[in-house]
N, C-alpha and C positions, 0 to 999 in steps of 0.2 A: 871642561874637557870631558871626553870620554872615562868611565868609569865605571871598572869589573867590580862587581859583587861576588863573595861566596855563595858558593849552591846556595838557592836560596828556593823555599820549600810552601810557600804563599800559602803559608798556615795560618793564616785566621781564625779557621774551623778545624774542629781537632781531628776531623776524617781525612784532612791533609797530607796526603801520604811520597805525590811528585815532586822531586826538585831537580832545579835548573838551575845553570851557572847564566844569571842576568848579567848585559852588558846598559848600562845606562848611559844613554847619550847628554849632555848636559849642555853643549856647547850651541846649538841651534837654535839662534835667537830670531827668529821669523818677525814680519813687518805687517800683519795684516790690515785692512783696509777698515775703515771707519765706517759704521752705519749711520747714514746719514736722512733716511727718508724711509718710512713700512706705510701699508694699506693691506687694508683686510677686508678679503670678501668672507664674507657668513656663510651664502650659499655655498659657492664651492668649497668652505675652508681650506682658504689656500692665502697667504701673507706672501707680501711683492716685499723684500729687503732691498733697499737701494743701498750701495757703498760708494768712496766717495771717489774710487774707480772708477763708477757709471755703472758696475756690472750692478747685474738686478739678479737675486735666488729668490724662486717659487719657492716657499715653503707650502706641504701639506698637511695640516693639523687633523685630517680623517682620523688618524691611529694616533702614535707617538709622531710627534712634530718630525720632521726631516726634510732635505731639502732633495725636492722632486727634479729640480732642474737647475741653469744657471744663462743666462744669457749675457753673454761676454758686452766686457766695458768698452767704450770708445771714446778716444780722447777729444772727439767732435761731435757725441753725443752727447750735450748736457741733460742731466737729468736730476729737476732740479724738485718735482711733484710728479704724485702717482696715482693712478686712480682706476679702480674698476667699475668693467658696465655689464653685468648679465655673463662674468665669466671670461670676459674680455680685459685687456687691461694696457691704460694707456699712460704714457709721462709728456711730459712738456720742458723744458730747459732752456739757458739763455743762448742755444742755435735760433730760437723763436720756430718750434717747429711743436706740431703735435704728432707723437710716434705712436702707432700702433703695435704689437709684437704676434707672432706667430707664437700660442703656447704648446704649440703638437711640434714644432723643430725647434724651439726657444731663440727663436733671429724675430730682426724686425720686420714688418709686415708691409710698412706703408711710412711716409709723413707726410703732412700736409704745413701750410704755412699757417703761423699766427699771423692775424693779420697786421697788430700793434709790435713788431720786434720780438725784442726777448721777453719771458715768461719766465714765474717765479712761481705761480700756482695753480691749481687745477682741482678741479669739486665736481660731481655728479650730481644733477636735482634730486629728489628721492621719488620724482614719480618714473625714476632712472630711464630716460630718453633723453636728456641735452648734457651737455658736458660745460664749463665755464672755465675761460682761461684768464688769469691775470697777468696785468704784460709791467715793461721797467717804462713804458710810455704812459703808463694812467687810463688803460683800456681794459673793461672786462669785453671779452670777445667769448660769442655764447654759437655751442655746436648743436647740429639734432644728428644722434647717432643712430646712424641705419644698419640695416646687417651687410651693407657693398661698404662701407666706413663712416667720411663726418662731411655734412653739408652743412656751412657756413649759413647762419641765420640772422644774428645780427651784432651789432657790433654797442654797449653800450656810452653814454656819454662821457668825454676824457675827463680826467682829472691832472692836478698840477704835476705830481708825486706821484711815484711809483705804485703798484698793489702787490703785497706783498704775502696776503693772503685771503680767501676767501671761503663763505661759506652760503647754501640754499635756505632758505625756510621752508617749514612745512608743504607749503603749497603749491612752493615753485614758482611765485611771482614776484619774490623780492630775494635778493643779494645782497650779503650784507661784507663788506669789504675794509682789511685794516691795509691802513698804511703810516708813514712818516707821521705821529701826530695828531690823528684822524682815525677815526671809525665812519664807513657811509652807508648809509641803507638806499637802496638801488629798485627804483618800481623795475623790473623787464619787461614789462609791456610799453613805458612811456619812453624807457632810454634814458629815464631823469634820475638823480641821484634828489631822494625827499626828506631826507636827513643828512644832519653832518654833526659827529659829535666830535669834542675836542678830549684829547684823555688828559693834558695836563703838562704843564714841565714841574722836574724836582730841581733839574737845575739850570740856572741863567744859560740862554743862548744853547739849549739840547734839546732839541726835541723826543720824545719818549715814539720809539720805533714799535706799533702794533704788530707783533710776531707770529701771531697764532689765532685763530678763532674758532667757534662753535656756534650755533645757532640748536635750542632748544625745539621741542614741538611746539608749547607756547610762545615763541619769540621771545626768551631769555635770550641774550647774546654776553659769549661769554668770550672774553680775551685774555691775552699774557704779549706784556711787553719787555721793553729792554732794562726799565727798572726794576725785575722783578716784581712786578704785580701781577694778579688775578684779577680780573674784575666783571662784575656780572652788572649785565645793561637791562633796562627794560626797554624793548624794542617796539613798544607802541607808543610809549611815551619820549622814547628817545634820551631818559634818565639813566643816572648810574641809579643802583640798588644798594651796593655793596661794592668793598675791596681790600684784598687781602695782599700784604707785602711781605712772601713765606719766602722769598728767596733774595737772594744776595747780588744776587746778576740774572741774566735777560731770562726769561721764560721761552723757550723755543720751542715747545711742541706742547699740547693740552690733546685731550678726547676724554670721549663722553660714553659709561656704559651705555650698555642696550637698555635700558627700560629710562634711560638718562635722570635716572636719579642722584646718580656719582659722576665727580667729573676729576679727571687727574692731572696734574701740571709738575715739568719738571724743564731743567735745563740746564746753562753753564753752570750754574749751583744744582747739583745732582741729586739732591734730594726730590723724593717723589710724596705728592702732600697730594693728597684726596679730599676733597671738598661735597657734604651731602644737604642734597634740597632736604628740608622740616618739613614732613606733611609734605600738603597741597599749596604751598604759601609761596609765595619767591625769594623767601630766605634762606641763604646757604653757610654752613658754619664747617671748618674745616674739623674733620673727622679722623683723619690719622695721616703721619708722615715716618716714612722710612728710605734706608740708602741702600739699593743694589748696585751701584756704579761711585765710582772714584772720581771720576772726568765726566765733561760735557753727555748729557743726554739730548740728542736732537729729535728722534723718533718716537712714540706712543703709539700702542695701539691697542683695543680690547677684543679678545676672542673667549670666547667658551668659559666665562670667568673669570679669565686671566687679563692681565696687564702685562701687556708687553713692552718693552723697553731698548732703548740702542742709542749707542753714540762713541765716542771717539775711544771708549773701553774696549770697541769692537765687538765685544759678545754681543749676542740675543740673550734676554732676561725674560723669562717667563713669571710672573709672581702672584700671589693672593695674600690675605690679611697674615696667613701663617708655613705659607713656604714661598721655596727659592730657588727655579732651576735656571740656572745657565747652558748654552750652548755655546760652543766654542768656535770661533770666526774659522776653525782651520777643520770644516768637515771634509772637505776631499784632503788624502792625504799630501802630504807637499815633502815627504820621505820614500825614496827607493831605496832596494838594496840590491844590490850583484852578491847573489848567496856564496857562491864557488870562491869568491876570492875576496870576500869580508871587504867590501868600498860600499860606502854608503853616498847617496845623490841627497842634496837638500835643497830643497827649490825657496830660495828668497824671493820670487817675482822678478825681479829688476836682475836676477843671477843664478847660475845654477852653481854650484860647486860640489867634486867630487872628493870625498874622505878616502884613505884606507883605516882603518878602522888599527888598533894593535893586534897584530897579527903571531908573534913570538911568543905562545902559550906554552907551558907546563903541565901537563898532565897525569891528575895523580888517580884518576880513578873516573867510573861514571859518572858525568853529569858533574863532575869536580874540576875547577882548573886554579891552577897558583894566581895569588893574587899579583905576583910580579908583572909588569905591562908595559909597552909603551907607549909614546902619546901619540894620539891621531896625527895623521900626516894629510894635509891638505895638498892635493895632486891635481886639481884641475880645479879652472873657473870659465863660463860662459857667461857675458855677458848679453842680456839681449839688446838689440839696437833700436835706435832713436826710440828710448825713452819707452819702449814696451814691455811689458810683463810676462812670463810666461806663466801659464796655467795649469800646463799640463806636462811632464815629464817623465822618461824612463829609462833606462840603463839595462844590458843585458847582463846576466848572470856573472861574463867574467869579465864587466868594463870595458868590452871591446868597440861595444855600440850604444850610443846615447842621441835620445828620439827626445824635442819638444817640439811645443806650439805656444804661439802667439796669438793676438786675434787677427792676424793677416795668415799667418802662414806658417805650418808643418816644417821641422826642417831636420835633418838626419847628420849625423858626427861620426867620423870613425875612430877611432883611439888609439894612439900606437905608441909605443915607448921610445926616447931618444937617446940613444949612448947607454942603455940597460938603466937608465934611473928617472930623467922627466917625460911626463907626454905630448906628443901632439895630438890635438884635437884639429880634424880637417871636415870639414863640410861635403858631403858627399851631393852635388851638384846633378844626379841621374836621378835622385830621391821623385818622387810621384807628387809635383807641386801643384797638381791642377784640381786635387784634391780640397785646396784652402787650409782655411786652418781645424786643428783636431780637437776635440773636447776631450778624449783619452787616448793615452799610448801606451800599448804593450804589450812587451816580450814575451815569448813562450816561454818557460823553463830551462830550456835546454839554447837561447838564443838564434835558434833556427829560422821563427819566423818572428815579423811583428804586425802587431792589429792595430789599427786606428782608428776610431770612429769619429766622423769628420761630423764640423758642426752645422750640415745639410741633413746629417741621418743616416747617411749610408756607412757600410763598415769597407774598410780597404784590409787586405791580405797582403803582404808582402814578404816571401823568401828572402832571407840574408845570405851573402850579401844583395845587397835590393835589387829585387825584380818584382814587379805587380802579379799576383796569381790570379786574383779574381775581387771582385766587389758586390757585394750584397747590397742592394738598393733597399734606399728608407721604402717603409710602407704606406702604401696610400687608404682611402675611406676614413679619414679621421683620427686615426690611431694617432697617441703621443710615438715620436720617434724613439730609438735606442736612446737609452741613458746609464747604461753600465754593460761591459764587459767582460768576462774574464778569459781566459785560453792555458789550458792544458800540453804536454805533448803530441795529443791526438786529436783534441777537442778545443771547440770554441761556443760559449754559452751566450748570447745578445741577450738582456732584458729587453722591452716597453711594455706598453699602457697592454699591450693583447697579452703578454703572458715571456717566458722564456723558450727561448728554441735554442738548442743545442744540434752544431753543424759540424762534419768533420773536419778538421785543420785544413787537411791538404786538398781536400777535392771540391767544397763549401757546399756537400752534400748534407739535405736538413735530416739528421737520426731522429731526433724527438723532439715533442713541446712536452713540458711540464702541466703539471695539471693548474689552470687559472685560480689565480687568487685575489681574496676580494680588495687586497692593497699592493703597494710597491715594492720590490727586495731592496733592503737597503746595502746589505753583502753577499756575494756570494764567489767561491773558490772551490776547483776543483782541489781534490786529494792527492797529493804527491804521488803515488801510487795504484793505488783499485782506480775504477774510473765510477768516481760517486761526483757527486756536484752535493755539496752544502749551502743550501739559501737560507739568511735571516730576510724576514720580513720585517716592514714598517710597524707590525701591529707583536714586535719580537717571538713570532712563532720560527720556531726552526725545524727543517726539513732536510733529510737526506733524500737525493735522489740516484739511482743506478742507472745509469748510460745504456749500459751493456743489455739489461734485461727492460730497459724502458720502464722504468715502474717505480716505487720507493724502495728503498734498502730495508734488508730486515729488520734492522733496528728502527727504523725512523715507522715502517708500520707497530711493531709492535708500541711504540710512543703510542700512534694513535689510540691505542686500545684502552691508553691511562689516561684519552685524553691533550698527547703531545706533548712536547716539551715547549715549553715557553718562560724565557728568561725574562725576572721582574724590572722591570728599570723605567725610566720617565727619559733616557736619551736615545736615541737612533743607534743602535748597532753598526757601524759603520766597517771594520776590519772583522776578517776571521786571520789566525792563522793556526798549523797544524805542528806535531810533535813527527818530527821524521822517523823517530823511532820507537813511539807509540802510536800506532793508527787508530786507537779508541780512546785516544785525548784529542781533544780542537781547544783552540781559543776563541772566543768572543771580546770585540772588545766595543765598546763607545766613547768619548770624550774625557771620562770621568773614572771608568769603571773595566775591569777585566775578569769576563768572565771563565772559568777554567773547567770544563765538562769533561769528564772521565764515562765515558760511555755504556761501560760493565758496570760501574757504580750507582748510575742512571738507574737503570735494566734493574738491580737489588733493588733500590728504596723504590722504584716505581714513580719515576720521573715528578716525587716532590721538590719543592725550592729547596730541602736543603741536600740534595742530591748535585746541585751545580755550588762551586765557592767562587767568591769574587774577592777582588783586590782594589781598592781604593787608589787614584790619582786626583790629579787636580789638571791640568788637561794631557790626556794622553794621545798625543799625534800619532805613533804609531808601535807596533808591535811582531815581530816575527821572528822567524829564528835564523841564525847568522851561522855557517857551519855549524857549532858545537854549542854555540850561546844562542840566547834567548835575545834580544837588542829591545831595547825599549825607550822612545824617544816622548820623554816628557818636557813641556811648555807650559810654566807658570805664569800667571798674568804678569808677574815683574819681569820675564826676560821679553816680553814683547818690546820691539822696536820700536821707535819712531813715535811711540805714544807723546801728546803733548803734557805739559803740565796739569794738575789739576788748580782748579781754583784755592787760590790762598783764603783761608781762614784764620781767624786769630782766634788760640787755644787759649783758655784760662792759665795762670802765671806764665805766660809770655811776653 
């Protein structure tokens, strides 16, 4: 449940001087979706997350990792493999379909049909011009990809059994493909399958299911199957080399660094075990094993160093031989708050429900309140229908209006109290549905208007109670569309890929663009008051900017002068929130971390690290202030829902 703290003064550092009466939220047990599929392009460093929603997040690794974008799941979209071509990025699933995606509006672009049914996997040659699909009919069905999309080239020889994954060799002439029992090397040019190796049973009447593979520049071929094995093949000989039995259950995903000296294997048994070639030889001896997950690892992937990691833990795990950052499955926030009247919105996906928070304070002083309380009071539920999620949701200031979406469709609630004590929630049926569905909703401050940015790209304007004002059309010549928001009582700020423009509320007259920068904002909020816009960046530089004088604020120039301020951290800044009744304190916050900038304080040390103090969580979904309290809604990996068991292991003396 809900649970006040005494003024509490997040003294860490002994120049700690602000406190605030926290209200900690405890009872919001969120369901997030499972990582079930990554790919990594180099070029653009950019990682395709698939979950096992279907939704797919652009991650951008340019700065500090964040997710750029998000392309909503379909429950007829399977997606089941993912793959990049030159910046492009395409999945396959068992609809038997190959889908292209739009990454400047994040929708899908195109599909074409597999020719063999349904699909389970998909691989890029490395002279990147064809693509290869593996189907549940025993068909590698091979693409040549154009810049108009995929012209079907040919189709290779069937097999009994499924393929269930596949990989290129060096040169692009051969495929080498695991399935039920079987590993097969594949000429493309004859259509022939010129090997067939058998991986073996351990036990009577099972055959051992090939789950993963690699193919080396020299033709090592390297797999992981359902009995936990690793096993490295010579692929001219068509011999085993070597095998290693490091895990307890199936192997589901392996990759190979860049220089492919290392190769890493994990899966139902979550341990991650690294295996490194000797020399020049084709002997590989495992070289080190460690645990960043609890449950099933289905994903792998290497970027810039890192090993990345995912599976039904739902985090992203980023790691090397001697750290370990997680990202937390809940980077768009899935908490609103109605400030004026202390209800808090919690978005479970499959529901929304609406809190009043305890409201019956005592007040004994500044920033002081009694610790007497009472318990939350749950006042509304939405459920969304057939079997939809919602993604996006919002609440006006004083509960009277609540805005989601779906991936079909936007839809608008009005709230009205019944007999002075339960609500009715009524569907407001005039709402602007031609719009689709939104990728964000929200309120003004003051509940006046609400903004929507539809997941076409354009932004909708709507006066409460609803009327359409005006619409800002996505942009065209290439640009990534809108991907964040925010709106003021006077103002409304659009991010993209070209920069920030800030337009007036009510007339969607454009006052200013910010000056371009060379990454993404990952936050940004206007000031309760002055009319300043605060942006964090992807790369955590922070900037004030002035509305009113079109330019930076005096603080944020004189930053420059030191240099800028720039908060240390390895996770994506995602929330700000501010202090109503100091205007030269803001919050920062990320996943993990909450940063607390004193402005004046800044200004004396001269905007060094130890000029900002931070607070430790362990995943912090959200942060803001609630009338008089500070609300702070933290999610430990244990209250996550829905999680399955982990793999039983048996401990010593048990």
């Amino acid at each position: 449940m809900g649970k006040r703290a005494r003024s509490s003064s997040f003294n860490e550092e002994p120049c700690a001087k602000l406190k605030y009466v926290v209200h900690k939220l405890k009872f919001f047990k969120p369901s997030p979706k499972a990582i079930t599929v990554m790919a990594y392009n180099h070029v653009a460093e950019k990682l395709a997350v698939v979950r096992s929603d279907f939704s797919i997040e652009i991650w951008s690794f340019k700065f500090t990792p964040c997710v750029e974008g998000v392309i909503l799941g379909n429950p007829d979209n399977s997606v089941e493999a993912v793959a990049w071509h030159d910046g492009r990025l395409f999945s396959t699933g068992l609809h038997g379909r190959i889908v292209e995606y739009d990454l400047l509006s994040f929708e899908q672009k195109y599909s074409i049909a597999v020719t063999s049914g349904a699909a389970w996997c998909l691989a890029e040659d490395r002279q990147k011009t064809r693509l290869a699909a593996g189907t549940e009919e025993g068909r590698v069905c091979i693409y040549e990809v154009t810049e108009d999309g995929l012209d079907f080239q040919k189709m290779l020889n069937k097999q009994e059994s499924r393929i269930m994954c596949l990989a290129w060799n060096k040169d692009g002439d051969m495929i080498v493909s695991g399935s039920p029992g079987a590993i097969v090397i594949w000429d493309v040019n004859t259509g022939r399958a010129i090997d067939r190796i058998s991986v073996g049973k351990i036990e009577k009447n099972q055959e051992a299911l090939v789950l993963c593979v690699a193919v080396t520049s020299d033709f090592t071929i390297i797999t992981g199957d359902s009995y936990g094995r690793t096993s490295f093949w010579d692929g001219q000989t068509a011999t085993l080399i070597s095998s290693f039995k490091e895990h307890s259950a199936d192997v589901l995903a392996l990759c190979l660094s860049e220089d492919e000296k290392d190769v890493f294997v994990s899966g139902v048994d979550p341990s991650l075990v690294k295996f490194t070639r000797i020399g020049q030889t084709q002997t590989w001896a495992k070289s080190m094993e460690k645990t960043c997950h609890k449950r099933d690892v289905q994903a792998l992937a290497f970027a810039k160093g890192q090993l990345l990691s995912g599976g039904c833990d739902t985090f992203l795990a980023a790691s090397t031989e001697t750290s370990l950052v997680t990202h937390s499955p809940l980077q768009s926030s899935s908490v609103q708050v109605a400030a004026s009247s202390g209800c808090v919105l919690l978005n479970y996906g499959e529901h929304l429900e609406l809190w009043r928070l305890d409201c019956a304070t005592n007040k004994e002083g500044p920033f002081q309140t009694s610790t007497i309380c009472s318990r939350p009071e749950l006042l509304l539920r939405v459920k969304a229908r057939n079997g939809a999620t919602y993604h996006t949701a919002a609440v006006s200031h004083d509960h009277c209006w609540l805005a989601c979406s779906d991936a079909s469709k936007a839809r608008l609630y009005q709230i009205s109290e019944v007999n002075g004590s339960s609500l009715d929630c009524n569907k407001v049926s005039t709402f602007n549905e031609q719009m689709g569905p939104a990728k964000k909703l929200m309120f003004s401050p003051d509940g006046s208007y609400l903004v929507a940015l539809s997941s076409h790209g354009s932004v909708h304007v709507f006066n409460m109670p609803p009327r359409h004002l005006y619409t800002l059309p996505s942009r065209k010549g290439g640009a990534m569309g809108p991907h964040m928001i925010c709106v003021s009582l006077e103002h409304l700020a659009v991010a993209d890929s070209e920069g920030i423009h800030i337009y007036n509320l009510k007339t969607s007259k454009v006052l200013c663009n910010l000056p371009e920068a060379p990454c993404l904002p990952t936050a940004m909020r206007f000031y309760p008051k002055a009319g300043h816009l605060l942006v964090i960046y992807s790369n955590n530089k922070v900037i004030e900017y002035n509305v009113n004088s079109e330019s930076s604020s005096h603080w944020c120039q004189v930053a420059y002068q030191h240099g800028g301020l720039t908060l240390e951290t390895l996770k994506p800044l995602t929330g700000i929130a501010f202090d109503a009744r100091n205007e030269d304190v803001f919050f920062a916050y990320s996943d993990q971390e909450l940063f607390i900038v004193d402005k004046a304080e800044a200004l004396k040390k001269g905007f060094r690290s130890n000029a900002v103090r931070r607070k430790k969580f362990q995943w912090l979904t959200f942060f803001d202030q609630v009338q008089d309290e500070m609300l702070i809604v933290e999610v430990s990996p244990e209250q996550l829902g829905g999680l399955p068991p982990p793999l039983w292991k048996k401990k010593y003396g048990t």
